[in-house]
C-alpha positions as CSV (number, residue, x, y, z in Angstrom):
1,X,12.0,-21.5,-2.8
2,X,8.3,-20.8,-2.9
3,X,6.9,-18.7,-0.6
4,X,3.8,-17.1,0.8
5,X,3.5,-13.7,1.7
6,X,0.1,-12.5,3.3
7,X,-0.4,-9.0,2.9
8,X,1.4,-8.6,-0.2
9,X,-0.1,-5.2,-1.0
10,X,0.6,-4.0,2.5
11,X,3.4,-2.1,3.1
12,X,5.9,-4.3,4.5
13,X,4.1,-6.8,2.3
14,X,5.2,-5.3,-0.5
15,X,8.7,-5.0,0.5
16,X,9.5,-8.2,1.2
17,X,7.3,-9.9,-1.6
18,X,9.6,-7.7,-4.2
19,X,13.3,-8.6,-2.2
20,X,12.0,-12.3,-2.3
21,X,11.0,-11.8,-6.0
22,X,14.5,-9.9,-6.6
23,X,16.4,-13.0,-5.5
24,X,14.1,-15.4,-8.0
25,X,12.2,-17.1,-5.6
26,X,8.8,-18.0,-6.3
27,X,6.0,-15.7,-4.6
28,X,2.3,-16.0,-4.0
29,X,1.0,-13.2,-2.3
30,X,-2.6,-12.7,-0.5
31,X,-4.7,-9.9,0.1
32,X,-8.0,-8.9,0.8
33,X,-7.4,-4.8,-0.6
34,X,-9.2,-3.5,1.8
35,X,-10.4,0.4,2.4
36,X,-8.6,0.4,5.7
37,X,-6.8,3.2,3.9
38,X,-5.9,4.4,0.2
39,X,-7.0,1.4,-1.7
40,X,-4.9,2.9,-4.7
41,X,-1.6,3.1,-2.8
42,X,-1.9,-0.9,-2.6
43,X,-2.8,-1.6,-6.1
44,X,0.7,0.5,-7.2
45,X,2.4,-1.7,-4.9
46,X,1.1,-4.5,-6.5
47,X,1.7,-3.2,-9.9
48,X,5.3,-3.0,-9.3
49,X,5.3,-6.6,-8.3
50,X,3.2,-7.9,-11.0
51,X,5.7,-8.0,-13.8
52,X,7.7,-11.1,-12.2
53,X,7.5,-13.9,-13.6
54,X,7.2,-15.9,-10.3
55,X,4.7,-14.1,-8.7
56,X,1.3,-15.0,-9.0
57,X,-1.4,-12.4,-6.6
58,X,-4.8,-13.7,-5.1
59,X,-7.4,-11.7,-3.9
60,X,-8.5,-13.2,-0.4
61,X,-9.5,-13.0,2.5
62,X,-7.6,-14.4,5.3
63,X,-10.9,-14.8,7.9
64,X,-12.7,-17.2,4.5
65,X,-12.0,-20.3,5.8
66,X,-13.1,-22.2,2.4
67,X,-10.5,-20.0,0.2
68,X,-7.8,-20.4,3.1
69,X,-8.2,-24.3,2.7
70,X,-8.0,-24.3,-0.8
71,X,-4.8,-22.2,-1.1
72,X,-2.8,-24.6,1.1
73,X,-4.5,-27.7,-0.5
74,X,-2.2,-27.1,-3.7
75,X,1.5,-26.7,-3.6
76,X,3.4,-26.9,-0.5
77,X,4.7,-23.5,0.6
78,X,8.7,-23.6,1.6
79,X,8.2,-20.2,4.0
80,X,4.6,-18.7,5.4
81,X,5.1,-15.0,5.7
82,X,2.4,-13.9,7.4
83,X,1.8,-10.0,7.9
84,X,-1.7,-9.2,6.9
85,X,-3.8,-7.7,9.8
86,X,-6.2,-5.1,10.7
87,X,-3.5,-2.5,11.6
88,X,-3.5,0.3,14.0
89,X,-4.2,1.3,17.7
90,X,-6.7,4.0,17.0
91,X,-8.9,2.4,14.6
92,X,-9.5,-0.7,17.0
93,X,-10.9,2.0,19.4
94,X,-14.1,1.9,16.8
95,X,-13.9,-1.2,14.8
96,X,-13.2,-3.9,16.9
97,X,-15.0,-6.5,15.1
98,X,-12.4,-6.1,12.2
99,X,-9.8,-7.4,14.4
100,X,-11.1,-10.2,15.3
101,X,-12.2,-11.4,11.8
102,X,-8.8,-10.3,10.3
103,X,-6.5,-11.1,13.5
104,X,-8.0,-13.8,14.9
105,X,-9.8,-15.8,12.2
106,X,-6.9,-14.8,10.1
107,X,-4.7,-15.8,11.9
108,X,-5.7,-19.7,12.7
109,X,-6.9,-19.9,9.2
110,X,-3.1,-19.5,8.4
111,X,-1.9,-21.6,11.3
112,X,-4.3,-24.7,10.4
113,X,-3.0,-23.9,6.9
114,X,0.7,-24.2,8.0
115,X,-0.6,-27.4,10.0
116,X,-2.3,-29.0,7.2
117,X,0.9,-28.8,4.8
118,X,3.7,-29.3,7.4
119,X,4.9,-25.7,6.5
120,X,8.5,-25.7,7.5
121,X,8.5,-22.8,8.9
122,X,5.7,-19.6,9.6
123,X,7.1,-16.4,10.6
124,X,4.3,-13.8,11.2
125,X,3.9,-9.8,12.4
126,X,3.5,-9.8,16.1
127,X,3.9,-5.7,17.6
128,X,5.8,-3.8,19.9
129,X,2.1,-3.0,21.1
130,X,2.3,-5.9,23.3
131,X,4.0,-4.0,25.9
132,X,1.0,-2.7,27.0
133,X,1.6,-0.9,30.4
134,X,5.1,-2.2,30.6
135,X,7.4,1.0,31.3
136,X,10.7,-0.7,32.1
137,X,13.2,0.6,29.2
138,X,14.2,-1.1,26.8
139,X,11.1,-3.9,26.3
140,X,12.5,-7.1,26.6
141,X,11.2,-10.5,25.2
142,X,11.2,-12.0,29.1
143,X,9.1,-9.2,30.3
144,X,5.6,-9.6,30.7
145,X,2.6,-8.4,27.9
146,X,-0.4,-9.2,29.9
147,X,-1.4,-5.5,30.2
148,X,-2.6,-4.6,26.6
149,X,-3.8,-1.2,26.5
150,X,-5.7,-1.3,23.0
151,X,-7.4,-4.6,21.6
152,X,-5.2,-4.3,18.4
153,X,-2.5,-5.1,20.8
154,X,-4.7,-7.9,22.2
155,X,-4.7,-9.8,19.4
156,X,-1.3,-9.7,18.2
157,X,-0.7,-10.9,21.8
158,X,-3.4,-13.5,21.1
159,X,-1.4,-14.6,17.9
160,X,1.3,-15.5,19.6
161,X,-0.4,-17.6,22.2
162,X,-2.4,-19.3,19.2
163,X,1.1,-19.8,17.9
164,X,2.9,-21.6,21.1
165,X,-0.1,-23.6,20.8
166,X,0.4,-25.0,17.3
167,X,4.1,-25.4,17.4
168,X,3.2,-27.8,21.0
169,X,0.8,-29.6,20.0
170,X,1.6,-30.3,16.2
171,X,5.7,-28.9,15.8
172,X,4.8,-26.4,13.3
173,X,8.1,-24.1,13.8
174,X,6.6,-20.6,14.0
175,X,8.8,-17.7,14.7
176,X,6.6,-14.0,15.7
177,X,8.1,-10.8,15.3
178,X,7.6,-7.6,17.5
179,X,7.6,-4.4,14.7
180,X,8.3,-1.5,16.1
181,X,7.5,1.7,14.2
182,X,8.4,0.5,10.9
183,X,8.5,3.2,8.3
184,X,10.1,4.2,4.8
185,X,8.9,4.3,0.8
186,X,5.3,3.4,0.4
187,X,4.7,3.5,4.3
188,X,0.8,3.6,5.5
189,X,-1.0,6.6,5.1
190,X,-2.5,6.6,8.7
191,X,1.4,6.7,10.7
192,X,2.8,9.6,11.6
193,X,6.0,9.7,8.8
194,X,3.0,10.0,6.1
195,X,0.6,12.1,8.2
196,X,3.3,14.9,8.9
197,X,4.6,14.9,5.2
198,X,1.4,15.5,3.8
199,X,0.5,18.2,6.2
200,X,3.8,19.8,6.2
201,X,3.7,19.7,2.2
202,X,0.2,21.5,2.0
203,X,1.1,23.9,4.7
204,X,-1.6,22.6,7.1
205,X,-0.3,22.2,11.0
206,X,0.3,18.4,12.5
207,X,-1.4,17.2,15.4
208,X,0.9,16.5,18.0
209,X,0.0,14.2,20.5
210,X,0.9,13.8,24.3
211,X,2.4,17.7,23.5
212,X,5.2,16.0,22.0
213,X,6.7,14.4,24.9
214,X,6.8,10.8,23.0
215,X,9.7,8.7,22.0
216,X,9.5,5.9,19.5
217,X,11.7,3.1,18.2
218,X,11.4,3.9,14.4
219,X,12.6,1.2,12.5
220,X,13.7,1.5,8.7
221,X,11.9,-0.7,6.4
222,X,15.2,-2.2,4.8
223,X,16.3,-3.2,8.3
224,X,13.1,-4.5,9.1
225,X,13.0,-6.8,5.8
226,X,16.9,-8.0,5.7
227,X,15.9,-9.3,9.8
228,X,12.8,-10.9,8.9
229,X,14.2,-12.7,5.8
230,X,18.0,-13.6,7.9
231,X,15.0,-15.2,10.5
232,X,12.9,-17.1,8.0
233,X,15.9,-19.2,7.4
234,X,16.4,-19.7,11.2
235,X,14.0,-22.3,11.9
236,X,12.9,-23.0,15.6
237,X,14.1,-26.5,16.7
238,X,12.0,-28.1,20.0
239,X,14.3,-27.7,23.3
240,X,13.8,-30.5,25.8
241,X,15.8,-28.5,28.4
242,X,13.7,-25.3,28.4
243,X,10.8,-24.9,31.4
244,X,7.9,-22.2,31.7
245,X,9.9,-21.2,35.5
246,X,14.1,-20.9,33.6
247,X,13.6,-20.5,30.2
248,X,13.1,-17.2,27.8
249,X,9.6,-15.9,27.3
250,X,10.5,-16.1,23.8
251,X,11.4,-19.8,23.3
252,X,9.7,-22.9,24.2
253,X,10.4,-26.6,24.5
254,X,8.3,-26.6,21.4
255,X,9.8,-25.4,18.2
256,X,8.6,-21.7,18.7
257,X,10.7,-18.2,19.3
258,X,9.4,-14.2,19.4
259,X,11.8,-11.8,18.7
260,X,11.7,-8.0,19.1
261,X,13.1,-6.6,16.0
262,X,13.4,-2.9,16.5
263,X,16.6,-0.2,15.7
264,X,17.0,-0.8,19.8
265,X,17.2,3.5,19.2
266,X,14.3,5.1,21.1
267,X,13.9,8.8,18.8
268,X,11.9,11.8,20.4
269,X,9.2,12.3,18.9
270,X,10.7,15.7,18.2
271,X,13.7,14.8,17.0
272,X,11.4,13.1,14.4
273,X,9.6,16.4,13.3
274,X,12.5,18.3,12.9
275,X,14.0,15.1,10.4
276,X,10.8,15.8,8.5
277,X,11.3,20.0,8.5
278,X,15.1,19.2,7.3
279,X,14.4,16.5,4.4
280,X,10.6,19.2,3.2
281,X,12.8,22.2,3.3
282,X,9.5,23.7,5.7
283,X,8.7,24.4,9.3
284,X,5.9,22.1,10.8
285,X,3.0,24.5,12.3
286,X,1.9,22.2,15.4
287,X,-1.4,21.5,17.3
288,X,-0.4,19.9,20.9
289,X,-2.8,17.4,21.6
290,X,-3.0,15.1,24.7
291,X,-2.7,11.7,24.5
292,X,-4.6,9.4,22.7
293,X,-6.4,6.4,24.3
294,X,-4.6,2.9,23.4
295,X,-1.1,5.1,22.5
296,X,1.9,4.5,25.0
297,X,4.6,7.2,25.4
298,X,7.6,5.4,24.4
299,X,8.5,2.7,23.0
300,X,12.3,0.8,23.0
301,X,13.2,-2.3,21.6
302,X,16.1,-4.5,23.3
303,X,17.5,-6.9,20.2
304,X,20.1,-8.4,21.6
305,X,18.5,-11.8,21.0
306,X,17.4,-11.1,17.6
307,X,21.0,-10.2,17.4
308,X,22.7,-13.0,18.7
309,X,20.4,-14.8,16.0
310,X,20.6,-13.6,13.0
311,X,23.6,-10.9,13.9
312,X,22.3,-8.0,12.3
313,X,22.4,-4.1,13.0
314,X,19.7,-1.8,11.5
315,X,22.0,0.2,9.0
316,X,19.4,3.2,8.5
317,X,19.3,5.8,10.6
318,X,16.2,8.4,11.2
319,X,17.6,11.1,8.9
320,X,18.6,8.7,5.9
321,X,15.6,7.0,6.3
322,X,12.9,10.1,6.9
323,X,14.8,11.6,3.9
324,X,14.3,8.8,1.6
325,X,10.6,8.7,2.0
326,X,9.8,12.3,1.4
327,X,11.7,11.6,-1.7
328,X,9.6,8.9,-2.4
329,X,6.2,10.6,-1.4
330,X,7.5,13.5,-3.4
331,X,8.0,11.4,-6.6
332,X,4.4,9.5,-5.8
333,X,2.2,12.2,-5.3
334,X,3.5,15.6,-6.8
335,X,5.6,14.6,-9.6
């Protein structure tokens, strides 16, 4: 099939453009490269996918409305991928503007794309961010995200309103996904997994925030790309028997679903450290901060839709899958 995959040289991206690629499907993948972080950590993801023969790399941006129009003018795309977005909680705290332009310009460019070329199907990175003030364990699809504490969680709230929209009024099947704390090889240099690794590598202390009383739902990035592919073949079908007052926050009478998709595994944020100290070999040295503005202290996906979808488990555990990407940073940087 031929596929587009926005955010190509992002880190989950990456991944899934290369397990698309390793199953001989065709791949164009979008990106704008920007300095959000390490611009050369995205162009060795690229290189590793530019030597398939079906994959063919534009440099775009997804808020150019011209370039967006032109890339769906030509063939029609079998799947819409769509994970590019200004990422992370903190950084919206100073850069708002780059949200909007990236999340919300972004993402209609890609829905009018989708609408233009009766894309059979858009699946596209929602966030476990969404939960905002919700403190109920585990988050659940039904429950409501109308209490966004950080305007990166805003707008991937906003995408999937923009998204109900597009599958009601012209049945363009759209299917968001709720990441939580993805991590693994070639993971983003601003989340934790990276930020500890490096410190705890070059003996300098971590910054430990909340004093370490935070729990998170890490989520490998294997599991995280075998659930979003099983769902791209899932296609949202229109239900005439679902209403607003019965039915699932996460379905629609329109041909439109959100799924959590999470290890449904909340770690300590401890726990997570001392994964780190055992795969480096090293103690961490600590600073205890306080909490930053826009963080929440937990986070727990329930996936028991997403299972009764697509019926997968995550397979990776935290230590497997901490180990495997100090072995990987390892290999990257100090080999």
């Amino acid at each position: 099939m031929r596929y587009l995959v926005t955010g190509a040289a992002g880190f989950i991206g990456f991944h899934v453009a290369k397990r698309l690629l390793d199953a001989g499907h065709q791949v164009v993948g979008i990106d704008n490269i920007n300095d959000y972080y390490d611009v050369s950590l995205k162009e060795a993801r690229l290189n590793l996918l530019a030597p398939y023969e079906h994959f063919q790399f534009v440099k775009m941006d997804l808020a150019d409305r011209a370039a967006m129009a032109q890339l769906f003018s030509g063939p029609r795309f079998d799947r819409v991928i769509h994970l590019a977005a200004q990422a992370g909680v903190r950084y919206s705290i100073d850069n708002p503007h780059a949200y909007a332009d990236a999340n919300l310009v972004g993402h209609l460019n890609v829905l009018e794309g989708c609408r233009a070329q009766g894309t059979a199907h858009l699946v596209y990175a929602s966030s476990s961010s969404v939960y905002g003030l919700n403190t109920e364990m585990p988050f659940k699809v039904a429950d409501s995200v109308d209490h966004p504490v950080s305007l990166y969680a805003a707008t991937k709230k906003a995408n999937e309103l923009m998204s109900h929209t597009y599958s009601h009024l012209y049945q363009v099947p759209t299917t968001g996904l709720r990441f939580f704390t993805v991590y693994g090889p070639w993971g983003r240099p601003d989340m934790a997994l990276f930020k500890f690794t490096k410190a705890i590598l070059d003996g300098y202390a971590i910054d430990v925030y909340n004093h370490g009383d935070m729990q998170r739902d890490f989520t490998y990035i294997d599991d995280i790309v075998e659930a979003l592919l099983r769902v791209s073949e899932e296609i949202p079908a229109a239900n005439d028997q679902w209403s607003v007052e019965k039915g699932s926050a996460g379905e629609s009478s329109a041909p439109y679903r959100v799924f959590n998709i999470g290890a449904g595994n909340p770690v300590k944020l401890t726990a997570f450290i001392e994964a780190i100290e055992a795969a480096t070999g090293l103690k961490a040295k600590q600073n205890l901060m306080p909490i930053q503005p826009g963080d929440v202290p937990a986070t727990w996906a329930d996936t028991e839709d997403l299972f009764n979808a697509i019926q997968f488990q995550p397979q990776v555990g935290v230590n497997e899958g901490v180990a495997e990407f100090v072995r990987w940073y390892k290999d990257f940087y100090l080999s």
